[in-house]
N, C-alpha and C positions, 0 to 999 in steps of 0.2 A: 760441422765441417772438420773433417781431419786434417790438422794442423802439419803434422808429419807428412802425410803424404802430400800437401802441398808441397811444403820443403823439398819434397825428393824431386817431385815433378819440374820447380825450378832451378834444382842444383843440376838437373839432368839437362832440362834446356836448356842453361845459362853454360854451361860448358860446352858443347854443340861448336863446332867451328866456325868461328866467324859472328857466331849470338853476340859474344860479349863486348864486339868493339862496335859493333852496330847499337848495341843498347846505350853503351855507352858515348859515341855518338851523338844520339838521341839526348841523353841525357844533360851532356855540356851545353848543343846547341838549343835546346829549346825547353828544357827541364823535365823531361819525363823522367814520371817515377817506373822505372824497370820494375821494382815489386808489383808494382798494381799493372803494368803490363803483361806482366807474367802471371798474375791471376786472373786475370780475364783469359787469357788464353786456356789458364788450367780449369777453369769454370764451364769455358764451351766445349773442353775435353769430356765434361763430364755432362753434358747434355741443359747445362745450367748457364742463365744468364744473370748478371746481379739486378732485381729492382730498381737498382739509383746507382750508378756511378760516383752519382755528385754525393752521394748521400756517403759511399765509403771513402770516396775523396777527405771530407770535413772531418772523417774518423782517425784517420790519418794523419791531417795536416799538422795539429802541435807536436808530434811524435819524430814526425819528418820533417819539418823547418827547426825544433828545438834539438833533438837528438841524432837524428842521421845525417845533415848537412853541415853542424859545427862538426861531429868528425871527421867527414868527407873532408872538410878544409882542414884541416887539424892533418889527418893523414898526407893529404898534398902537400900541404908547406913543410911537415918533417919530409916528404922526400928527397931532397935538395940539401939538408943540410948534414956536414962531412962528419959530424961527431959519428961513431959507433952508438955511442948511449941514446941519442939521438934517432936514429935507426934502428934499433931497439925500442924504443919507446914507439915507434912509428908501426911494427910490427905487433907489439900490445892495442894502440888504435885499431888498425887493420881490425885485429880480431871482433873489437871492441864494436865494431861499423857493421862486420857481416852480424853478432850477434844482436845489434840495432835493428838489424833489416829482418831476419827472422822475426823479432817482437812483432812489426812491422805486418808480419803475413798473419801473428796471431791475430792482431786489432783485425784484419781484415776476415781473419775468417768468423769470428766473434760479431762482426760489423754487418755482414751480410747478409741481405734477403733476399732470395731465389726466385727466380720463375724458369718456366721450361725453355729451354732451345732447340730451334729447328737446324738453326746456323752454326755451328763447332765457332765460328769463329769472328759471329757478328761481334758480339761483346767486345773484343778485343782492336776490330777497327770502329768500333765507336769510339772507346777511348782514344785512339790516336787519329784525333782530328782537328781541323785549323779551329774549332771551336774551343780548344782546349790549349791549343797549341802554336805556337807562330810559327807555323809551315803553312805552308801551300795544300790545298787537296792533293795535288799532283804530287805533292812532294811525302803526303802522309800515307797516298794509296804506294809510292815506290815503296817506301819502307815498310811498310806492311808486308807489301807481296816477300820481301826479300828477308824478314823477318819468318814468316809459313813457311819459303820455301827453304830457310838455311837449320829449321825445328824441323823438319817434317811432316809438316802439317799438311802440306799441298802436295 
């Protein structure tokens, strides 16, 4: 799997109008990982669904509970405070967090086993499901829909 053009294809949807406070959204209320959402979607772009979810999930999870979330809190809590250096150092994080999440898409492209897709974008509402997630169906098919439709997808 080409690592880069993953990247590109998430840098491209994640700046999209509206993508990014819906992911993140997502993310506050119920902990979705935005990268592994965004690869599912880039997987069914490509005619590919991943073998196991769960299976890239676990590939993931020390990477993203030990390195991308103590940033994430690391970048939050420098935002708030009035030092310049401070702000500064919060801007070094930042950097530090998107280059975490890239690693991130490497384990996953690394991680992944393929099978064909009929569905562009089954993959992608499997993962964002109450099975995974403390939403509601109701509430994981809106944001799906609104997700498609704010990428392009639909």
């Amino acid at each position: 799997m080409d690592h880069e053009d993953v990247w590109r294809f998430t840098v491209e949807m994640y700046g999209r109008d509206g993508v990014a406070p819906l992911f993140l959204t997502l993310q506050e209320r119920c902990g979705l990982d935005v990268n592994m959402m965004l690869f599912m979607f880039y997987l069914g772009q490509k005619g590919r669904a991943p073998h196991s979810i769960s299976a890239l999930e676990m590939a993931v999870k020390d990477w993203r509970d030990k390195v991308i979330i103590p940033l994430r809190q690391t970048r939050r809590y420098l935002k708030n405070q009035p030092r310049e250096t401070a702000q500064a150092l919060r801007q070094k994080v930042k950097s530090d967090e998107l280059q975490a999440e890239r690693i991130e898409q490497h384990i996953l492209c690394d991680a992944v086993e393929t099978i064909e897709a009929t569905d562009p974008l089954a993959a992608a509402h499997a993962y964002l499901s109450p099975n995974r997630f403390d939403l509601t169906q109701a509430e994981c098919d809106d944001a799906f829909d609104q997700l498609c439709r704010l990428m392009g997808l639909r």
